[in-house]
N, C-alpha and C positions, 0 to 999 in steps of 0.2 A: 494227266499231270500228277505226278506223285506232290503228296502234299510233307515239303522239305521245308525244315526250320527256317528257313531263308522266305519261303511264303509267307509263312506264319506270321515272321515278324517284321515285313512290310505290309502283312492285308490292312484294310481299313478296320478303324476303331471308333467306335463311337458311345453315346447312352443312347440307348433306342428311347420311347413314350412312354415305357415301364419306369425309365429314370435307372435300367440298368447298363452296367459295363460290359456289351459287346461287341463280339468279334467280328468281322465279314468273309467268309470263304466261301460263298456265293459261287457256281456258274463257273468251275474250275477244274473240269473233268475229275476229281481224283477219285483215285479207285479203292483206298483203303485210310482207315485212320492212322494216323503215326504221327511222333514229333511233338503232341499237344503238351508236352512237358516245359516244351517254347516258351508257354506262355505262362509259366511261374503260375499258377492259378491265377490271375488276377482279373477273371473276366465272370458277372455273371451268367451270360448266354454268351452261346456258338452258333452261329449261323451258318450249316453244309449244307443250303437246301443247293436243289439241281444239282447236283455232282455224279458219282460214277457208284456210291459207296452201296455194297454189297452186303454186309455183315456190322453190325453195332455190337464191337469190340476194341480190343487193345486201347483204351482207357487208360493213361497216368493217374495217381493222386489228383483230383481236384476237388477239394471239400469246398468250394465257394459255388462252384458250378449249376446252375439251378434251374435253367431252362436249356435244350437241345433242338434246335430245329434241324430236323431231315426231308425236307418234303420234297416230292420230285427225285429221291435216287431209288437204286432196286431191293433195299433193307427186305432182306428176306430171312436171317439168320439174326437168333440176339444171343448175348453171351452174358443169362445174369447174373451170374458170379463175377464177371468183370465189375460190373453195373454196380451192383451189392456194395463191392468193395470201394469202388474208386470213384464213384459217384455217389458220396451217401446222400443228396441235399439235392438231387433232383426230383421236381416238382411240376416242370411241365416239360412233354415230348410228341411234336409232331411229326408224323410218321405218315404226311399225306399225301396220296399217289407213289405207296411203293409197293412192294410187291410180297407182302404178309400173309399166308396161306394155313397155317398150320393154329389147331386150337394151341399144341406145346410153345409158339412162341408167345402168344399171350400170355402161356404157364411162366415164361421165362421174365416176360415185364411185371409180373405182381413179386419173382423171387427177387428182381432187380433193382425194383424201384418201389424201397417201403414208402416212400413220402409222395408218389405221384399223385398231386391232382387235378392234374390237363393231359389228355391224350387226345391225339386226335390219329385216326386211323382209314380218314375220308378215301376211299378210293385203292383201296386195297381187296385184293380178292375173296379175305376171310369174310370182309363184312359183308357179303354172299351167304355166309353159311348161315342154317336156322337157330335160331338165341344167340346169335353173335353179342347183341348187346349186351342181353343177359350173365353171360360166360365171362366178359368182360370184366363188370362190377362182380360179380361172385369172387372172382382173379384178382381184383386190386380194389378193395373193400375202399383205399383211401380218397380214390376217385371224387372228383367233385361236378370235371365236365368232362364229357364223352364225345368228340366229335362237336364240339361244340354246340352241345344242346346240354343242359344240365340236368344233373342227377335226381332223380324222386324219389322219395322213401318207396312209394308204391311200386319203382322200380328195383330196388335194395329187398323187400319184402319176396317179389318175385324171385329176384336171384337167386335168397336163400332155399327158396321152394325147387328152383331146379337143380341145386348143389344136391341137396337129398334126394331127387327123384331119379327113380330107373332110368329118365334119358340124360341126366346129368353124369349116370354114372357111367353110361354106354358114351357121351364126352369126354370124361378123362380116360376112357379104355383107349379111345381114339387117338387122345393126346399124347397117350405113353407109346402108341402106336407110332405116332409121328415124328414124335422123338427119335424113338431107335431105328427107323428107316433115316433122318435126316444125321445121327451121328455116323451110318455104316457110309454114306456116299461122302460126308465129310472124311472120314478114315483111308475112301478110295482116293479120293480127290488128295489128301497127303500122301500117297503112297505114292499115285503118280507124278506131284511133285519132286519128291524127294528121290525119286529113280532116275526122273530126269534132269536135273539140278543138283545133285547129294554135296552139301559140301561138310566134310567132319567137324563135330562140333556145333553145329548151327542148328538152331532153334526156329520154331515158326514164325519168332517175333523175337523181337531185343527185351519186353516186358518177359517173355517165356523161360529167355536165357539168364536176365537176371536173378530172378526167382529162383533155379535147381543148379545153376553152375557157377555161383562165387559164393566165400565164404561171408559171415557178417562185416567182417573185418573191409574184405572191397567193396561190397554194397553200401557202406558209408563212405569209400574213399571214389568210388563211382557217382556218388549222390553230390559230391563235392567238387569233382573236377564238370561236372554237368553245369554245377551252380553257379563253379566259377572261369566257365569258358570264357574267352576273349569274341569269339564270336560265332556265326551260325553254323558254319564250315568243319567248327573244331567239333563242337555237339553232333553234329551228322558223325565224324567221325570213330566218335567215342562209342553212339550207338551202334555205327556198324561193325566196330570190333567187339561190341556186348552180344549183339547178336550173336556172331559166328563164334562164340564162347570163349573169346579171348579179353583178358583182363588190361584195359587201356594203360596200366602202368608200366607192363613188361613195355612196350612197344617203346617208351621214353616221346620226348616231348620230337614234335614238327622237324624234321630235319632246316637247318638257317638256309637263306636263300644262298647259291653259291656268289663268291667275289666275281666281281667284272675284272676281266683282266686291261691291263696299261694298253694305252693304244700303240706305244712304239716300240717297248721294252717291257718285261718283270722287273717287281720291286726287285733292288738288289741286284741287277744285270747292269754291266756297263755299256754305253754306249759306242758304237764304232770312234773308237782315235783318244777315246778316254785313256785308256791304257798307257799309253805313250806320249799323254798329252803334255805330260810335266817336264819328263825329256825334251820332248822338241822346242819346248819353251826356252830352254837350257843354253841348246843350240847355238838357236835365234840371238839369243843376247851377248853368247861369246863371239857372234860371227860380227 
């Protein structure tokens, strides 16, 4: 189920036990992030566990945003430059029972997330690998609990020992390894996309198209007609002409519903015997 403004802004809402402002998108098949711009930042946590989600990306602005629950999809891919950007205030991310293989995207949650400290990573394939823990905290210094066991100085001490040591460094050879094997199948995987779907103008995402294909000038007049939709329909709208690189103002607003027309007659049409009604009246009265 693609997750549409229209979800977004009937899911449930609550304060979780934290005593924060979260969301519920629980158990809702979707298969990629979009739309979270819906929710005006105004939630501390997001709740996607169980869903379909492949990739932790396309991220809006959310500077309030501060805890992520994923557990239970197949997060195998992070984007922390998305992260970086548009989550600066994340601080805890569960990530348990997905499907995390590669030491680079750990590389990717310490570029993404300078403030995290809750990861939980239970039941992912990497935490198989040897020094998985260690690689970890070496990765994201800010770390406080790791899978839910907390962090030790004597754990911190070790890290820094295998950050400098020959098998640390034979891990980031690996890492850069796995990087440029995961961006070449990424690369294939767009190519095949786009051969088979190409539509001109369109970007991999409406966050992608905003960014390189309008001027300053519509990226405020964009940010504004977002802000001040009338409702969920029209925000779907707008993004999907952002996306395919067209600027929502050319297009002008909704076309109006069309008129219902007269059940017997058009405005303005006379009725059978109208025409001649005044005559015959005339008639009648000289007769």
């Amino acid at each position: 189920m693609r997750l549409s403004a229209e979800i977004i802004q009937t899911a449930e809402q609550r304060t979780n036990p934290l005593g924060e402002r979260e969301l519920i998108l629980r158990s809702l098949a979707i298969p990629t992030i979009e739309h979270l711009s819906v929710t005006r930042d105004a939630f501390d946590s997001i709740d996607l566990s169980n869903n379909h989600i492949c990739k932790l990306e396309n991220f809006p602005r959310l500077q309030r945003l501060s805890a992520l629950h994923l557990g239970g999809n197949g997060v195998e891919v992070v984007d922390g430059r998305n992260l970086r950007k548009n989550l600066p205030e994340l601080k805890t991310l569960v990530l348990s029972g997905c499907s995390v293989r590669g030491w680079n995207v750990l590389g990717e949650l310490g570029v993404g997330c300078p403030k995290l400290e809750v990861l939980s990573l239970v039941g992912n394939p990497v935490t198989k690998r040897q020094h998985y823990r260690l690689y970890v905290i070496s990765k994201i210094p800010t770390l406080k609990i790791l899978d839910f066991t907390k962090i030790k100085q004597s754990e911190r001490d070790r890290a820094k020992r295998l950050a400098s040591s020959a098998a640390g460094a034979a891990m980031e050879a690996d890492a850069k390894l796995e990087a440029r094997e995961a961006a070449a199948a990424e690369n294939n995987y767009d190519d095949n996309e786009n051969h088979n779907t190409f539509e001109p103008g369109e970007g991999k995402s409406a966050e992608e198209s905003f960014a390189t294909q309008f001027s300053v000038e519509q990226k405020a007049k964009i940010r504004e007609m977002v802000a001040n939709a009338a409702s969920a329909e029209e925000i779907d709208r707008i993004e999907s002409l952002v996306k395919r690189g067209i600027f929502p103002g050319d297009q002008g607003p909704p076309p109006p519903p069309p008129l219902q027309e007269e059940d017997d007659a058009g405005v303005g049409e006379k009725r059978p015997g109208e025409a001649n009604g005044g005559s015959e009246a005339k008639r009648q009265r000289a007769n």
